[in-house]
C-alpha positions in Angstrom: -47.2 46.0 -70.2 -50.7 46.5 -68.8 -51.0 42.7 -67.7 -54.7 42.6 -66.0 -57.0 44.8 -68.1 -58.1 43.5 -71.5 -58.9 46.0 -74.8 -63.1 45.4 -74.6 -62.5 47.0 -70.6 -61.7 50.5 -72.4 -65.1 52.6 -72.1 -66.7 53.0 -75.8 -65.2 49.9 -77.3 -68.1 47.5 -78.0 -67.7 44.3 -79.7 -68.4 45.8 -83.4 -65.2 48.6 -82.5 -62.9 45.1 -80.7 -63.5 43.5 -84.0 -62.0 46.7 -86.0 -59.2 47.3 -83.8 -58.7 44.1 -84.2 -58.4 43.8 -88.0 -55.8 46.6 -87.6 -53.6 44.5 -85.3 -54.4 46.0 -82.0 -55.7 43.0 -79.8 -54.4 44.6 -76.0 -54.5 47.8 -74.6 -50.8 47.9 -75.0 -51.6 48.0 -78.3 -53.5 50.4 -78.4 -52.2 53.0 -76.4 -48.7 52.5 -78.9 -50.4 52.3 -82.0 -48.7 55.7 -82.9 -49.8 58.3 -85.2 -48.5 58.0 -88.8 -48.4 61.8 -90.0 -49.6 64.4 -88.1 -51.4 67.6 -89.9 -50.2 70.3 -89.0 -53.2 73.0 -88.8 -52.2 76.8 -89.4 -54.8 79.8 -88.6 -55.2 81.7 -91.9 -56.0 85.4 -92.2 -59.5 86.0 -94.1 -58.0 89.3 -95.8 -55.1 87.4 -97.2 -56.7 84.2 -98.3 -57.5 84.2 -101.9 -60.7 83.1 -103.6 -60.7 79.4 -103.7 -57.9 78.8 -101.7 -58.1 76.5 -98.9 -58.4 77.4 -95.6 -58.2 76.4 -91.8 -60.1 79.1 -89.3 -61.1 78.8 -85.9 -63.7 81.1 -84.0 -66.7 81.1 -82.3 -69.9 80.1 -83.6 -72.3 83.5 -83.5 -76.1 82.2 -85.3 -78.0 78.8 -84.3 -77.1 77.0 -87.6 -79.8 76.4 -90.0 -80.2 72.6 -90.9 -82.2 72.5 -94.3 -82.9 68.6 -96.0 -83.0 67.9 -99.5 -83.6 64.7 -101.1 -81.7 61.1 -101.1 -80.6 61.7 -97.6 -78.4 65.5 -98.2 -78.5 67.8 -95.6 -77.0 71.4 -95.1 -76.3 73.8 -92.8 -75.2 77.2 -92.6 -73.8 79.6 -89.6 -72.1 82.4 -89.1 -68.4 82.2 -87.2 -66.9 85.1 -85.5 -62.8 84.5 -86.7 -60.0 86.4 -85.1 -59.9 88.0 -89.1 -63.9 88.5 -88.8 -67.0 87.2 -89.2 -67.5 84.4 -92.6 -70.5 82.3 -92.9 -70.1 78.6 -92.8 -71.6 75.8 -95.3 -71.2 72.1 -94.6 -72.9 69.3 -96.2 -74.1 66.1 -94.8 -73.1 66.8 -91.0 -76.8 67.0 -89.3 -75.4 65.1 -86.4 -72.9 67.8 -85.3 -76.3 70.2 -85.3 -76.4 69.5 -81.1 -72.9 70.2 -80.5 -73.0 73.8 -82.5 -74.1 75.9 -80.1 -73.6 79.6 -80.1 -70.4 80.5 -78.5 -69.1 77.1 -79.3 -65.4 77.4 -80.1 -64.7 75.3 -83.5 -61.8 74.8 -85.9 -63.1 74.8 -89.5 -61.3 73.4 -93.0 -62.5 74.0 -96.2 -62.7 75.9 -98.8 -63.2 79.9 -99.1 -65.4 81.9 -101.3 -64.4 85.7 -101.1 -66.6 86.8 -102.8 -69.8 85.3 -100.4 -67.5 85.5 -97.6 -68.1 82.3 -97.4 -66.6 78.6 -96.1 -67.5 75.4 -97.8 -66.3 72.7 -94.9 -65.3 69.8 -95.4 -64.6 69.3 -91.9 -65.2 70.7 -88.1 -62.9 69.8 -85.4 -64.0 71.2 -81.5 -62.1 73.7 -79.9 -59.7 76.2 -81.0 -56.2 76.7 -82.3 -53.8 77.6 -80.3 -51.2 80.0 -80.3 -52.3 80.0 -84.5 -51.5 76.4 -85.3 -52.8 73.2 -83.6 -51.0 69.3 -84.4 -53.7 66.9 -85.1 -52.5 63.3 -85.3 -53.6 60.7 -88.1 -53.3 57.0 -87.4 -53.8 54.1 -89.8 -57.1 52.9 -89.4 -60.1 51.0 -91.4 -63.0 51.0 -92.9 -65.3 51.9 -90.1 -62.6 53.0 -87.9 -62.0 56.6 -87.9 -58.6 58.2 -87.0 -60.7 60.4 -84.6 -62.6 57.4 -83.2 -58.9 55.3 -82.8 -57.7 59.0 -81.3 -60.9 58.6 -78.5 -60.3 55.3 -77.6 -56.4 56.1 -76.5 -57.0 58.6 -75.3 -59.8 57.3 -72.4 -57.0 54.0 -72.4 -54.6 56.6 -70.9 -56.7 58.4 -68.9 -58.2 54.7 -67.1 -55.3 52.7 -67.4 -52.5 55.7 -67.8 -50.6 53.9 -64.4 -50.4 50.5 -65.2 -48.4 50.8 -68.0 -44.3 49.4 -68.1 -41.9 51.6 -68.5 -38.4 49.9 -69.9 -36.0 52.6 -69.4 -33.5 51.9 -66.2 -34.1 54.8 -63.8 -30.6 55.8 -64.0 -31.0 56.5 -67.9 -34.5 58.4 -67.5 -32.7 60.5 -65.3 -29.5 60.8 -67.4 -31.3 61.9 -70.4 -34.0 63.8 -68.8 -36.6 61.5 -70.2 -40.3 62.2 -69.5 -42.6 59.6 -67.7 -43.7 56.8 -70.2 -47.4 57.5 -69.1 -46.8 61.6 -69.7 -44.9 60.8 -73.3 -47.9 58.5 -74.7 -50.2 61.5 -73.9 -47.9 64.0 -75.4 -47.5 61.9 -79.0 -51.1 61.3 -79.1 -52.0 64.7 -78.2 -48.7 67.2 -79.3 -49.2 70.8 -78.1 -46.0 72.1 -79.4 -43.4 70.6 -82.3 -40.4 71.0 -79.3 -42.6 68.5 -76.9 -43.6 66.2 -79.8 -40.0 66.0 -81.3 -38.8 65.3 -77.4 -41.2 62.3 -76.3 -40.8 60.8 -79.9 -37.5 60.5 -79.4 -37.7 59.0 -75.9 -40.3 56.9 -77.1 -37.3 55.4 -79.8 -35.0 55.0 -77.3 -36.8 52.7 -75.1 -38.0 50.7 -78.0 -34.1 50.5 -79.2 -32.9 50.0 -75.6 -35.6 46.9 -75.3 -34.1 45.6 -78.5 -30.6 45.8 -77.8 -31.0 44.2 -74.5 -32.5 40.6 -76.3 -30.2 41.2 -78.9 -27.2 41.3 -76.0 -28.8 39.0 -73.8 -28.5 36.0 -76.6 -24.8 37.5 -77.1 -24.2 36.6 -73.7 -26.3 33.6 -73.3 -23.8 32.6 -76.5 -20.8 33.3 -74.8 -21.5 30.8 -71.7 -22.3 28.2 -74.0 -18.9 26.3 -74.3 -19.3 23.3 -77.3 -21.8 23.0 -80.1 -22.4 19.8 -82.2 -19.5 17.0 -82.7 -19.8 16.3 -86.4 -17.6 14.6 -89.4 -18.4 16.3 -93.1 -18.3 14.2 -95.8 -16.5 16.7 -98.2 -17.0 13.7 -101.2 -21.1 13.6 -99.9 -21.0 17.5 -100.2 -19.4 17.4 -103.6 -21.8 14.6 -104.8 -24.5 16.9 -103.7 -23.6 20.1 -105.3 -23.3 17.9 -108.3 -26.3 17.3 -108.8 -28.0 20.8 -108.7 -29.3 21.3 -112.0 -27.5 24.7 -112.8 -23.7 26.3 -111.9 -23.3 27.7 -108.4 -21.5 31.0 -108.1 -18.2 31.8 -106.7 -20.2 33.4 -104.0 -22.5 30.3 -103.6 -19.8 28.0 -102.8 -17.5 30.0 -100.8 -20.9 30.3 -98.7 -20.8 26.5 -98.7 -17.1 26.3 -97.7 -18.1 29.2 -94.8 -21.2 26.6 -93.7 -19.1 23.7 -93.9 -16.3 24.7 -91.9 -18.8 26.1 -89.6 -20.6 22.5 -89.1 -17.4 20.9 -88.2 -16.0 23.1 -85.9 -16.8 22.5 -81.8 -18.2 25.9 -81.5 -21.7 26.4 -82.6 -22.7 28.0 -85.9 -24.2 31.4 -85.8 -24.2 32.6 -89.1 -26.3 35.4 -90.9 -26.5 34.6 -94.9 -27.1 37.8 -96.8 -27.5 38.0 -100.2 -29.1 40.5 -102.8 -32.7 39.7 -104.2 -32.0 36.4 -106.7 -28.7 35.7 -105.8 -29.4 32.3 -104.4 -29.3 32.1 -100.8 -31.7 29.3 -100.6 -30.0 26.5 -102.4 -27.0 27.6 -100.3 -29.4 26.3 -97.5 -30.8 23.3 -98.6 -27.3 22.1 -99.1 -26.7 23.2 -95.4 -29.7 21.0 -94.2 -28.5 18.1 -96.5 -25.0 17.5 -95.0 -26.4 18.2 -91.3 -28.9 15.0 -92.2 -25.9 13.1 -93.5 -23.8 14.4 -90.5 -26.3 12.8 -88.6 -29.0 15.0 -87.3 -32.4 17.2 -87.8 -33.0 20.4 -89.1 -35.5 22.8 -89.3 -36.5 26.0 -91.7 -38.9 28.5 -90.6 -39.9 31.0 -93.1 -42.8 33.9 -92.2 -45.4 32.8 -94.3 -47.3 29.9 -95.4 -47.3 30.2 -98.8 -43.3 31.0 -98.7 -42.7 27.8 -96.6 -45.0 25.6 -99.1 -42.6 26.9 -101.6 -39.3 25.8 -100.0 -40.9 22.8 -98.9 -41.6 21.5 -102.6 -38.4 23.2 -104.0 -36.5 20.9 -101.4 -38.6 17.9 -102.5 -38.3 18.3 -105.9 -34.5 19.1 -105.3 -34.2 15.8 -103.3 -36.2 13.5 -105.5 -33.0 11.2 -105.8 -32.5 11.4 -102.1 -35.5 8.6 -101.2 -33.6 8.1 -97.6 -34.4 12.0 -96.5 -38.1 12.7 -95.5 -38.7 16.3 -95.4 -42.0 17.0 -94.0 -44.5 21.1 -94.1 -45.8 22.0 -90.7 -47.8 25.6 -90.7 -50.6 26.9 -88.9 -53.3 25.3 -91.6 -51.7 21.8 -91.4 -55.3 19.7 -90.5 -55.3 18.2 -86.9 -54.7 14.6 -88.0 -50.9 15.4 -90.0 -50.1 17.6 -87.1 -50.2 14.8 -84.3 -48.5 12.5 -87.4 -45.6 15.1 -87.5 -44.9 15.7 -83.6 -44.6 12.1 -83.1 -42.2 11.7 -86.4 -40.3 14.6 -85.2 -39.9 13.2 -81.9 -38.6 10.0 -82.9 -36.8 10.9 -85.5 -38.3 9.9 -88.5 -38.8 13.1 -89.8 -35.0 14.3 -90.9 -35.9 17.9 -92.7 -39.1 20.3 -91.4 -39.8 23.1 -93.2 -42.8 25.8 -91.8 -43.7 29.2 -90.0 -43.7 29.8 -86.5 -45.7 26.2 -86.0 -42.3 24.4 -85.9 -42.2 26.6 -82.3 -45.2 25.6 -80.9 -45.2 23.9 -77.2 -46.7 20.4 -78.8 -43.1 20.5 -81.2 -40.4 18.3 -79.5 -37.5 17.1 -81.8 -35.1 14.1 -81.7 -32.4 15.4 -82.4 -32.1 19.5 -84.2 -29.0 19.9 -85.3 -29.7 22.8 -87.6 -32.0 25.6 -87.4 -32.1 28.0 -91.3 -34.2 30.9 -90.4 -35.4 32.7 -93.6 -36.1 36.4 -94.4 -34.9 36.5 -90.2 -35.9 40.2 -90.0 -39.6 39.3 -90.0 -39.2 37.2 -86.4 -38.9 38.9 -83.4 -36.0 37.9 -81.4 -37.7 35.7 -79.4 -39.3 33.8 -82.2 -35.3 33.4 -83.4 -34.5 32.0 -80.1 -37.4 29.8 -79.2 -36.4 27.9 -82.6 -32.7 27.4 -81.4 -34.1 26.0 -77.8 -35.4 23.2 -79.5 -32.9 21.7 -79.9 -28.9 21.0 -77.5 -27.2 23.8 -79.0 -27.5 23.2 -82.4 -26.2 25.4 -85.3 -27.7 28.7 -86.7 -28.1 29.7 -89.9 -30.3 33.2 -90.8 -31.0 34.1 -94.0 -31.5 37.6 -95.3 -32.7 39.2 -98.7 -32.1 42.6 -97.2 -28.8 43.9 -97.8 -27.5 46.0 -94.9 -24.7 48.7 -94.7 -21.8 47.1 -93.1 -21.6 49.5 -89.9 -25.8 48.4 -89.2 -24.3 45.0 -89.8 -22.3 44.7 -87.4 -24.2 46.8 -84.8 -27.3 44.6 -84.7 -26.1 41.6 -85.8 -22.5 41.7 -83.7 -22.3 38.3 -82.0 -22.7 36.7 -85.9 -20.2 35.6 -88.5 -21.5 37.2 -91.7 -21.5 35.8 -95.2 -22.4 37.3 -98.0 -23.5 36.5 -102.0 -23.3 39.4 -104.4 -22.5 37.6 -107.5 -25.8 36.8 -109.3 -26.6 33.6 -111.2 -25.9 33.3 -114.5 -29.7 32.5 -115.8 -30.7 35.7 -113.7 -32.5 38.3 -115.9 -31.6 42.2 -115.3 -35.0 44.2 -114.9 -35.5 47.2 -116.2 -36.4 50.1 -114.5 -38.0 52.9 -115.9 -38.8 56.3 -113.9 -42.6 57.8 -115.2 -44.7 60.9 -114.0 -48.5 60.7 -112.8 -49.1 62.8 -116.3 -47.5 59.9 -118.3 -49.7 57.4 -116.7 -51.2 56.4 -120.4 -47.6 55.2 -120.7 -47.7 53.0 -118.6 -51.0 51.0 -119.1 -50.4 50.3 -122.5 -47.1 49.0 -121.4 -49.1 47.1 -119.3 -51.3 45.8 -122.0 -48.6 45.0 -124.0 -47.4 42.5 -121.0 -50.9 41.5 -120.9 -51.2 40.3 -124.1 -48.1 38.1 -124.3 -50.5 36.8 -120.9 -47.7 37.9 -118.3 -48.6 39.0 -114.8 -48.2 42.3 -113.3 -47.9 43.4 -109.6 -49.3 47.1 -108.9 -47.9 48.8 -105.8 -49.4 51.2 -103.7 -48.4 52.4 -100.5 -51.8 52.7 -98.4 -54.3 50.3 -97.6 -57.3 53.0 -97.9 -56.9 56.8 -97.7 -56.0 57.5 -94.2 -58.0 61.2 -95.2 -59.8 62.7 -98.0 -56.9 65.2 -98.2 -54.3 62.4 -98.3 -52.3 62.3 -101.9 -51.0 58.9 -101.4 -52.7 56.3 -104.1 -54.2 53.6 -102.2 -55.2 49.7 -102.7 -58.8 50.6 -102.9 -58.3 53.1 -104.9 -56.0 51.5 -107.7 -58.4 48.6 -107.9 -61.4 50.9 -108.8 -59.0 52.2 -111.3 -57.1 49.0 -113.1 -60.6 47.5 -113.1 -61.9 50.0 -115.5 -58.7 50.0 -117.5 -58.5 46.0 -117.7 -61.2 44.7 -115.9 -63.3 43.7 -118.6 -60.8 41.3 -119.9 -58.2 40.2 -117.0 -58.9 39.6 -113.2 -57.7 42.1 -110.6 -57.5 40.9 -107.4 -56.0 43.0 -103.8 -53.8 41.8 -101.3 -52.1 43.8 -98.1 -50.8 43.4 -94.7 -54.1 43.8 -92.7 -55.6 40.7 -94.0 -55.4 37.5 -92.4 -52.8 35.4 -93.3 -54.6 33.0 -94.6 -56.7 35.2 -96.9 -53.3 36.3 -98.5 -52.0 33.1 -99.1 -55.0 32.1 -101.5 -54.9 35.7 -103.5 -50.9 34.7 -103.7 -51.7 31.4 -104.9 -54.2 32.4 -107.4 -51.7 35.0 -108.8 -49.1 31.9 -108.9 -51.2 29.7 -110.7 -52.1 32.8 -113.0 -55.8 33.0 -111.9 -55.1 36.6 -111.3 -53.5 38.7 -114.2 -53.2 41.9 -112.1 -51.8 41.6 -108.2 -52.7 45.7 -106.3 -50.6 45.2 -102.9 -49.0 46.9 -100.2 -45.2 45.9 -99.6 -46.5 43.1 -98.4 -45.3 41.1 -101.3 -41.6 42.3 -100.6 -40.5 39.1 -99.8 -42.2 35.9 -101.0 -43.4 33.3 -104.0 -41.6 33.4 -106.9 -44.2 33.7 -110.0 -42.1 33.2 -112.9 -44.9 34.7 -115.1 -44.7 38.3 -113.7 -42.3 40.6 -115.9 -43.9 43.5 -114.8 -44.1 45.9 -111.6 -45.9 49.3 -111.5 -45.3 51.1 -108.2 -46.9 54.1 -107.2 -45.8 57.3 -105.1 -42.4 55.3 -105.5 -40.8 58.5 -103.5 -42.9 57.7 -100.4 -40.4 54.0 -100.4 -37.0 54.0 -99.2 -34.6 52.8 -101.9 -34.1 49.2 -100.6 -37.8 48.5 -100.0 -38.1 49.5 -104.2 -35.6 47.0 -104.8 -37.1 44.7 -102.4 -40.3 45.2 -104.5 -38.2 45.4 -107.9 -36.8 41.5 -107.1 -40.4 39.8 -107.4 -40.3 39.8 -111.0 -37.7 38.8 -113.2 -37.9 35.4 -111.5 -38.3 33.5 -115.0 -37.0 33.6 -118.5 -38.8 36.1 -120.4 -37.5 40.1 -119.7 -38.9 42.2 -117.1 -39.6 45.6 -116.3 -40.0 47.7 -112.9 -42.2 51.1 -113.6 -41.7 53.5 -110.8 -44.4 56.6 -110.5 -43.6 59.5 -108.9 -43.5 63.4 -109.3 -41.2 64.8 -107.0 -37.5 63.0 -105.2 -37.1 61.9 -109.0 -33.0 62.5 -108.5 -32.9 60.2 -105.5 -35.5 57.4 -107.9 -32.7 58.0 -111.0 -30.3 55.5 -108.5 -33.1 53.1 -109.3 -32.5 52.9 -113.0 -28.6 52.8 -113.1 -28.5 50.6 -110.0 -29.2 47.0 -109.5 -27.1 46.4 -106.3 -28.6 45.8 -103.6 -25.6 46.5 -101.6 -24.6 49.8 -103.1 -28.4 50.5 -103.3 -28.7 50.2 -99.3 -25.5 52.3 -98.8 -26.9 54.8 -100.7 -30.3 54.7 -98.9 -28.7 55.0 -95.8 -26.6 58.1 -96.5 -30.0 59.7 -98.2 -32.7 58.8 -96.0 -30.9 60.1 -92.8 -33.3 60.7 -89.5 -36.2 60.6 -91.6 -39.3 63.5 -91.6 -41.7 63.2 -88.7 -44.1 64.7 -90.7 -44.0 61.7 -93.7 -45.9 58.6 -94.3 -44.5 55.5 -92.5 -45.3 52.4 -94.9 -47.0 49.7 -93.4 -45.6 46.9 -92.5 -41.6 48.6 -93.2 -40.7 48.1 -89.9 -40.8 45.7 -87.1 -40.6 48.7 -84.5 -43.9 50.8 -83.9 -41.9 54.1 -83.9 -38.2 53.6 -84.1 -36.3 52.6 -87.2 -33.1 51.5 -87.3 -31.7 53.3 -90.4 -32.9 56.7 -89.8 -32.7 56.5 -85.6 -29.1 55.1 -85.6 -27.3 57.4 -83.1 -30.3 56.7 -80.9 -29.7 52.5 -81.9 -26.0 53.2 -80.7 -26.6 54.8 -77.6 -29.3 51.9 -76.8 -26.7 49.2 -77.4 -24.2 51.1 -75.1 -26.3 51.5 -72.6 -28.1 48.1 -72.6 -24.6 46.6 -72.7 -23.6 48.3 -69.4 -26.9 47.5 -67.5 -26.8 43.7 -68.6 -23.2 43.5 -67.2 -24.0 46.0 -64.1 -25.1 43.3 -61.0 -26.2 45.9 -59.3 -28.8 47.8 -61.8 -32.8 47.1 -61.6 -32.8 43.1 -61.1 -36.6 43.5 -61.0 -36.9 45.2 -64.9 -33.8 43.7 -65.9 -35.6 40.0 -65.3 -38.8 41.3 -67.0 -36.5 42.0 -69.8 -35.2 38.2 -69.7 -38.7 36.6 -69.2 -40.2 38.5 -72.2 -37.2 36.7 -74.7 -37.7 33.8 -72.9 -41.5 33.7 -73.2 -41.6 35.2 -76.5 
């Protein structure tokens, strides 16, 4: 952690770059200098004798003529040199470059891409990088960026972060296992990622890179495992089982099996001494959160608060009128919404309610942690979609209360082994069995070639005046070589397709939260026909009125984050369909079509997926980690928790990092 400097004390970034690094997420220098490439391009000399006409081609050499700038109209420029390649001399053509004119000079060693004309002996470039290849090949790293943001520029400004502020910066490995595993210095490995000379070094820092992220997660996740342990009684409580049956009663449709063996797990839970530390998981549908209002219902009647944080506004306005609807027979329970948008006035109206205990349900984001939030009396804390909240956010929750019960809730089904490695200190309760009024979607497999298919499929949605989610794995083309379909992209394109006649509207993880939760209500309240996003809408609002998903590059997903995406529609009555695009890893997409559980889906992503391909696309917003992942980089995840278990018990390890370690759960 760089504590002193701030990100606008980096040389080159100006308040117009701060406010694009910004929109990307990166707000400190630690940020920065760990905002890791996403793909790197790997750049391979070719041989002017063997390349055929038109092929592409990536040459380096050293420039041999001045190079001749000529201007045309509307702003085109051109300008042609000669390069002396280790293959011969070819001339070079590249448009609209004028300002690279000063840095051309003759004997300038370049790097050139483009395209080659044998028969001029010529290169049409579409780019020029400085300096040469090495030993044939060169790794140039590509980072998510934005629009005004370059990868290069984002490449500039870690690298001068390194060079001025290189030494400051916290490394979280105990000596003993830097040494053990022969790590590199964390100063040397963020140079090496950002700037790989060799696959061997690149391959060797990334992976030391993963273990100190895992390591730093395995040591909150075994610090709360011990802070549970000391703890010796939860909450005294009597259960009502006639007030839980009147309750269940009155839900307006047939729990499942599953459902109310959850309830029995809960109940038994609640009024036990120990405290409740329970992790709900259930497939997309399957009813987890009626499971939890029923939770907070019997805590109220047991006699205390509780609290459910979900990670978004728009998802917590959801539960909170789903719960008020639910209780509308209930007039003694006052449930009250607290999120970051909540107007001054209600929020001082809600602290004090909370504080004397007026208030007996809250439902919100990460508001209900907030310093200004003191409770009466929280006896239980429900944690939805509990992978999106760091594990600080988690535990800030349960301080809020005198050791009251835990309940997290998870649409993400897990294999049983990753279970039980990162969530090891929790009971685990599970609902497979799907509710009776529960459409199954269907999921059809499509090529790019068959895309005519699939808009008049579309249309055909359209025209019964049903929604449609599009899904695209990029924000905006990180390159111009990229092959990935992006937001941008499929917005130009759905608007000429359907634009004349139904709204289009965009919506992805780099936009502020509060800008996505008015394109989300639009699209709920069917102001938008036609919803292009990111996975960002993985988890969230149910819109009843969507029976239709169209996702794109569908092979660049990992199977649970498809069926993720696959469970926002289907949420009403009418039948609905999942579309997946894709021309390649179509026997690994068939699972898709047979499969819709999410249980046997994730067990057969994690055998498939294995340690992942440095070289592919990491999808925004998959991951909490910035590198690791905890599928693919499992071995890694189980040395981490070994090792972090031995220097959390070892009294005599680092007590300088290991308290750094402490303060950062306990700060958040």
């Amino acid at each position: 952690m760089i504590s002193v400097a701030l990100l606008k004390d980096v040389r080159g970034v100006g308040p117009k770059s701060l406010t694009l690094l910004n929109k990307i997420g990166i707000n400190t220098i630690d940020d920065l200098v760990t905002h890791y490439p996403f793909r790197y391009e790997l750049l391979e000399r070719c041989n002017l004798l063997t390349t055929k006409d038109g092929d592409k081609i990536v040459i380096d050499g050293r420039i041999e003529s001045v190079p001749l700038l000529m201007r045309f109209k509307a702003g085109l420029n051109k300008m042609n040199f000669r390069l002396v390649t280790p293959s011969g001399v070819v001339g070079i053509s590249i448009f609209n470059r004028a300002f690279l004119k000063s840095q051309l000079n003759i004997g300038t060693t370049i790097t050139v891409i483009g395209k080659y004309d044998k028969t001029k002996n010529v290169i049409t470039a579409n780019e020029i990088k400085m300096g040469g290849l090495s030993d044939k090949t060169r790794i140039e790293p590509v980072y998510h960026s934005t629009s005004g943001l370059t990868s290069k520029t984002l490449s500039s400004y870690i690298n001068m972060a390194l060079l001025e502020f290189g030494n400051d910066i916290e490394d979280y490995i105990p000596e003993e296992y830097r040494v053990k595993y022969n790590f590199l210095n964390k100063k040397t490995s963020l140079n090496v990622i950002h700037n790989p000379s060799t696959m061997d070094k690149l391959k060797e820092v990334t992976i030391r890179l993963k273990y100190e992220e895992l390591f730093n997660f395995m040591f909150k996740i075994n610090y709360l495992k011990y802070l549970k342990k000391k703890e010796e009684h939860g909450l005294e409580r009597v259960i009502d089982r006639s007030k839980v049956d009147e309750i269940i009663s009155k839900i307006p449709f047939q729990l499942t099996n599953d459902q109310l063996k959850v309830i029995d797990e809960i109940l038994k839970d609640l009024g036990s001494k120990g405290r409740m530390n329970r992790l709900l998981q259930g497939d997309v549908g399957s009813g987890k959160t009626i499971v939890s209002f029923v939770a907070l219902i019997i805590n109220y009647y047991s006699g205390y608060q509780g609290a459910l944080m979900a990670p978004t506004e728009i998802l917590a306005t959801q539960h909170y009128n789903n719960l008020v609807k639910f209780l509308k027979d209930y007039k003694d329970i006052k449930v009250a919404l607290l999120t970051g948008s909540t107007p001054k006035k209600d929020k001082t109206k809600i602290y004090k309610e909370l504080e004397e205990g007026k208030i007996n349900i809250i439902i919100g984001t990460h508001a209900l942690i907030q310093d200004d939030v003191s409770y009466n009396n929280l006896g239980l804390v429900v944690t939805d979609e509990q992978h999106r909240f760091g594990v600080h956010q988690r535990a800030n929750l349960q301080n809020k209360g005198i050791r009251p019960d835990v309940l997290y809730m998870s649409a993400t089904p897990i294999p049983r082994t990753y279970a039980l490695t990162i969530y090891g200190d929790m009971d685990v309760s599970t609902i497979k069995e799907k509710p009776n009024n529960r459409q199954k979607i269907e999921t059809i497999l499509k090529r790019n070639d068959e895309i005519k298919d699939v808009l008049n499929m579309m249309l055909e949605e359209l025209k019964q005046h049903h929604q449609i989610y599009v899904i695209a794995p990029l924000i905006e083309d990180a390159n111009e070589n990229s092959d990935l379909t992006s937001v941008i992209q499929l917005k130009e394109d759905m608007s000429l397709a359907f634009g004349e006649y139904y709204k289009i509207d965009i919506i992805h993880g780099k936009m502020a939260n509060g800008a996505k939760d008015i394109i989300m209500d639009k699209f709920k309240n069917n102001e938008v026909q036609i919803l292009i996003s990111t996975t960002v809408v993985e988890v969230g609002v149910d819109v009843p009125n969507a029976t239709c998903m169209v996702i794109f590059d569908a092979d660049r997903f990992g199977l649970s984050t498809l069926h993720q995406l696959r469970g926002r529609v289907g949420r009403g009555a009418d039948k609905s369909k999942c579309i997946l695009i894709s021309d390649s890893d179509t026997e690994r997409l068939s699972i898709m079509e047979r499969c819709d559980d999410g249980f046997e889906i994730s067990e057969e992503d994690f055998k498939l997926r294995g340690h992942g391909d440095l070289f592919g696309t990491k999808q925004s917003g998959d991951m909490i980690f910035r590198i690791a992942n905890i599928r693919s980089d499992y071995k890694i995840l189980l040395q981490a928790k070994k090792d972090s278990e031995e220097f959390l018990e070892n009294r005599k390890a680092d007590k300088v990092l290991k308290e750094k370690l402490i303060n950062s759960i306990e700060k958040g």
